[in-house]
NUZA-836944 format. One record per residue (C-alpha): x, y, z; residue in three letters. Coordinates in steps of 0.05 Angstrom, whole numbers, plus 5000, padded with zeros to 4 digits. Each point is the difference from the previous one (the first is absolute). Example, Ala and Ser with C-alpha at 12.3 -4.5 7.8 and 13.67 -1.06 7.14 Angstrom:
524649105156ALA;502750694987SER;
This chain:
569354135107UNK;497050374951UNK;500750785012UNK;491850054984UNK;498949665056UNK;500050395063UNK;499349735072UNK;493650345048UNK;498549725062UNK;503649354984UNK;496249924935UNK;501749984937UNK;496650504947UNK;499950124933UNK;501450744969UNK;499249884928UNK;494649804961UNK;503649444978UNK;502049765072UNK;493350015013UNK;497549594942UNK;505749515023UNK;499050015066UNK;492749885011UNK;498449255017UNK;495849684944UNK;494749565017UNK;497349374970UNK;492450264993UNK;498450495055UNK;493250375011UNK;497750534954UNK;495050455022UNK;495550474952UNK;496350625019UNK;492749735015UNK;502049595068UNK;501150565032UNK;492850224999UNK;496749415016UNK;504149935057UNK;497950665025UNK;492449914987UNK;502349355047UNK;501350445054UNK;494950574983UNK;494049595003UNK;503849555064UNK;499549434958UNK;506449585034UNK;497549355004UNK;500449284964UNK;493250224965UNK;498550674959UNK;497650324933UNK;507649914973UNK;498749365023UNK;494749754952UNK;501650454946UNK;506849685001UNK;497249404994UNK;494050134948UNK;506750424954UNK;504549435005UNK;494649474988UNK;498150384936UNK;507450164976UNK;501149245003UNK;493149794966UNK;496949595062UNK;493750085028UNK;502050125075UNK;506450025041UNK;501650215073UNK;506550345029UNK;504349745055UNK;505650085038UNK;505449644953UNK;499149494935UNK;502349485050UNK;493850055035UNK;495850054936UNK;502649304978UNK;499349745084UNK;492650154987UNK;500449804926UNK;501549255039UNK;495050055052UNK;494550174955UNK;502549414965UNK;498949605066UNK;506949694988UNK;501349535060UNK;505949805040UNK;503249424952UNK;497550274935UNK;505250004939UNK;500450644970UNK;503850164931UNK;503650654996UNK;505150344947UNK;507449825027UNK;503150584975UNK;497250545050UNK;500950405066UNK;498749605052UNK;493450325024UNK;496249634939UNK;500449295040UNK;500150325068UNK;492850045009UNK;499649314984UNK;503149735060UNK;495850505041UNK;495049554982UNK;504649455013UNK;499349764925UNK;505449714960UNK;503850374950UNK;501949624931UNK;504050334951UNK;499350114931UNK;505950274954UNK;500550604954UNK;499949894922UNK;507050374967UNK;494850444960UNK;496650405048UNK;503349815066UNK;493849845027UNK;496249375022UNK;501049444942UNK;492549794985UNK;503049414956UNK;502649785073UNK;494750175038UNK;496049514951UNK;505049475016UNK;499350165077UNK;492749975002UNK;499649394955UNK;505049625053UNK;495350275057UNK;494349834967UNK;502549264989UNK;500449915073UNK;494550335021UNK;502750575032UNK;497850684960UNK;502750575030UNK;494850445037UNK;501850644963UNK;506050334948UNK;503550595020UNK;503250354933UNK;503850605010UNK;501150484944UNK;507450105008UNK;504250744995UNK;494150364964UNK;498949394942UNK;493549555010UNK;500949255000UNK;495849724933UNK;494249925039UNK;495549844950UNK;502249264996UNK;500849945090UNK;492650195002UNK;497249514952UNK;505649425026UNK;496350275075UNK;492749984973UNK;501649274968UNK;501149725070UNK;495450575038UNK;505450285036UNK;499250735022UNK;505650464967UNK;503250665049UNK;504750504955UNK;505050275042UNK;501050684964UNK;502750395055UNK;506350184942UNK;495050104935UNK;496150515018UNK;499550394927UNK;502149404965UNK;494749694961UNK;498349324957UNK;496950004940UNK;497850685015UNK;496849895075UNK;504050055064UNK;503249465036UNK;496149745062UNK;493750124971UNK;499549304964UNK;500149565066UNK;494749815047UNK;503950545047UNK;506750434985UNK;504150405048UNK;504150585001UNK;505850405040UNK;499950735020UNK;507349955016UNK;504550635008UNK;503749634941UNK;493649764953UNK;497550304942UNK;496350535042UNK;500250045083UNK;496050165047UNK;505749805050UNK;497349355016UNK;494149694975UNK;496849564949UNK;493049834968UNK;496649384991UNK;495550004931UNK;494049584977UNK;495149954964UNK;495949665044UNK;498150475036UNK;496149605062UNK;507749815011UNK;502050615008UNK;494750135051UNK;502949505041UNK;507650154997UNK;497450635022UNK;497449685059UNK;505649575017UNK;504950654993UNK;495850245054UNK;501049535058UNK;493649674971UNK;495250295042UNK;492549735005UNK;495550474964UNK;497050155074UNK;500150695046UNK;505549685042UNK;506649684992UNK;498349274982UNK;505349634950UNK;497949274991UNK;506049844943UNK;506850305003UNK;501150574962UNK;506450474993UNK;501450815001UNK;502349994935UNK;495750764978UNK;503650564969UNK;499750625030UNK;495650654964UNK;506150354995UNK;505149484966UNK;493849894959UNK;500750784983UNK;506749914973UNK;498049374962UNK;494850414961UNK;505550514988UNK;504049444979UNK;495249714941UNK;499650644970UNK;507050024985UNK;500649234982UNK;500350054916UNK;506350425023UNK;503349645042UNK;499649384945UNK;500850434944UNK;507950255045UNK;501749295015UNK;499849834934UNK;503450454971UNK;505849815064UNK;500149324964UNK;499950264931UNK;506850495016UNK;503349445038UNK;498749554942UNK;502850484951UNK;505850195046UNK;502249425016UNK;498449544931UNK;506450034981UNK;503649515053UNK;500249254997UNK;496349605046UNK;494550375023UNK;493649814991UNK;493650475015UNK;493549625027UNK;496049974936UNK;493750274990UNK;493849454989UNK;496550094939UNK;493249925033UNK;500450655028UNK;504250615038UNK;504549945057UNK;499250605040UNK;507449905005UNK;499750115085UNK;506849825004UNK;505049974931UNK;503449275006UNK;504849674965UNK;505449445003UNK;507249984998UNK;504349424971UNK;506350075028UNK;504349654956UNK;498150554939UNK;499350585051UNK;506749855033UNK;495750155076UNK;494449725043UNK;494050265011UNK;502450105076UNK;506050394974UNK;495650484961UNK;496050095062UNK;505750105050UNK;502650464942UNK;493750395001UNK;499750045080UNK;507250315002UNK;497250654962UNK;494250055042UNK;494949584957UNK;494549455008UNK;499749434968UNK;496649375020UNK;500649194983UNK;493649724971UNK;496249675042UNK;502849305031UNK;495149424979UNK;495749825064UNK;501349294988UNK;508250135023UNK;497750455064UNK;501149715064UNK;493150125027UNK;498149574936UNK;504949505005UNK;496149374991UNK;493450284963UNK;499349594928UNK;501350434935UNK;499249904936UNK;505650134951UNK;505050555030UNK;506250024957UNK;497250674966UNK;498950355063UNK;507049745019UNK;503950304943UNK;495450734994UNK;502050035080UNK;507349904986UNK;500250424945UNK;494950435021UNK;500950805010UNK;495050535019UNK;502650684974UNK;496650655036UNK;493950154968UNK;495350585038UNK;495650414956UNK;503650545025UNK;506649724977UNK;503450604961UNK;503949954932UNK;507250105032UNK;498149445055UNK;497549504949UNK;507250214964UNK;504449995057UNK;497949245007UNK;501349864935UNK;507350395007UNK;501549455055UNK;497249464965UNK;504250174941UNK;505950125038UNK;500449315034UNK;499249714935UNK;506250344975UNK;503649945061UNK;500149204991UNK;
């Protein structure tokens, strides 16, 4: 045992600063708070303000709408909900075929079988990892054929880089079929110079302790119709009848965000040119650091636009890099560090197991290949480099 190391109550502690450094767990993208949440939290409680509606509320809500460049937008409780209502508002029905990005976290297709929809697939191009609109033209040209459109598309804008979502929305408008952007990872990120979910009939986003800013949990449905918005506010509310008593003659959900998580969200925003401007840099010093190996390859950046860079991704061929990408991770793990696979395509998870897609051998490979190194905006210099030590070490090791 190392003699820095000194046992307390059964725990070990680092003395030194460098025991410290080394001994501190590293996390994959954990929250980072500024200095304004603080104070919004408190005029929460000053004024007694602790309630699913508030002043933080729709200020959050009129901020974020603005920082995004859509006309209206209401908070709730997670960006799962916001894309639940996103499919209500829709009036998607039990049986309806839904098309939705493969490679994603699994809450992108979940609200679809709330609705009890059918999920359909669609694979990532190699260029952008994101949905392929070359195959979604092929997909909706083979649905088309037989006369069974689907009833909406969900694209996700994958680990901070927006799909090319010029060409999905004019493929959608072709055969009138409404477009959501799942941008719960791309908040910051833009295309051709205008934020991601903002070029959709709806888009969505997380508030995740792990997103690009946190206000624990929560997420934000945008528009820029904004009579839509009036009514996913009323769904989010247990749809109540616009009448002195409790009448509810639809269904409706308490999806609302409270006035004080809205208080950190508005905290949040401020800081958000930050927090893009650190996780870039994150993915510029691991690409530097780590250029000169074989076999890894860094998710590229799209020339349409900037990935905020959420997470830095990249692939490892083993045969050049002499080790998995599950041997990096377990290599990272034994030092104390995050690391994550990408995403595994919904079309190969159980709960999917049947569901038509589209393509899938892209998603395949970038999931078998696929490593997520830690990237918080409040990752420091000797972190970033202590993963890069470990990569580099395992590469030499083999």
């Amino acid at each position: 045992m190392n003699q820095a190391i000194t046992t307390t109550q059964n725990r070990l502690r680092p003395t030194t600063l460098r025991e410290i450094v080394d001994f501190t767990p590293i996390l994959l993208s954990p929250p980072h708070m500024g200095t304004a949440e603080l104070q919004f939290v408190q005029e929460a409680f000053q004024t007694n303000w602790i309630a699913p509606v508030g002043p933080h509320v729709d200020a959050f809500e009129q901020e974020f709408a603005t920082t995004v460049g859509t006309r209206d937008a209401a908070a709730v409780s997670t960006g799962t909900a916001a894309l639940h209502l996103a499919l209500t508002l829709l009036d998607i029905q039990p049986g309806d075929e839904i098309f939705c990005s493969t490679l994603t976290f699994v809450a992108s297709a979940n609200p679809i079988t709330y609705c009890g929809a059918k999920p359909i697939f669609i694979d990532s191009d190699r260029t952008s990892w994101n949905m392929d609109p070359e195959l979604l033209e092929q997909a909706l040209k083979q649905r088309d054929r037989i006369g069974r459109l689907p009833k909406a598309v969900i694209v996700v804008h994958l680990y901070g880089q927006c799909a090319d979502i010029a060409p999905i929305i004019a493929l959608c408008d072709r055969y009138n079929i409404p477009v959501i952007e799942d941008a719960a990872e791309a908040l910051g990120a833009t295309y051709q110079g205008k934020s991601p979910g903002s070029f959709g009939r709806m888009g969505i986003y997380s508030f995740n302790g792990n997103k690009m800013i946190t206000t624990s949990g929560g997420g934000m449905l945008v528009a820029d119709d904004q009579a839509l918005i009036k009514q996913a506010r009323f769904f989010a509310t247990q749809a109540k009848d616009p009448v002195p008593y409790y009448q509810h003659s639809q269904v409706g959900y308490n999806y609302r965000l409270s006035n004080i998580l809205a208080g950190i969200g508005r905290g949040q925003l401020q800081v958000l040119a930050d927090r893009v401007r650190a996780r870039r840099e994150n993915f510029d010093h691991y690409a530097q650091g780590l250029s000169e190996l074989p076999g890894l390859e860094f998710m590229p950046e799209a020339s349409y636009g900037e990935s905020c860079r959420w997470l830095t991704c990249l692939t490892i061929d083993p045969q050049k890099f002499g080790a998995t990408s599950d041997q990096v991770r377990r290599a990272l793990a034994a030092q104390r560090i995050e690391s994550r696979p990408v995403w595994k395509p919904l079309h190969l998870q159980p709960i999917f197991a049947g569901c038509e897609h589209f393509g899938g051998a892209v998603a395949e490979t970038l999931f078998d290949r696929g490593l997520c190194l830690p990237s918080g905006s409040n990752l420091r210099a000797e972190e970033r480099q202590r993963v890069i030590d470990i990569v580099t070490q395992l590469y030499r090791s083999h």
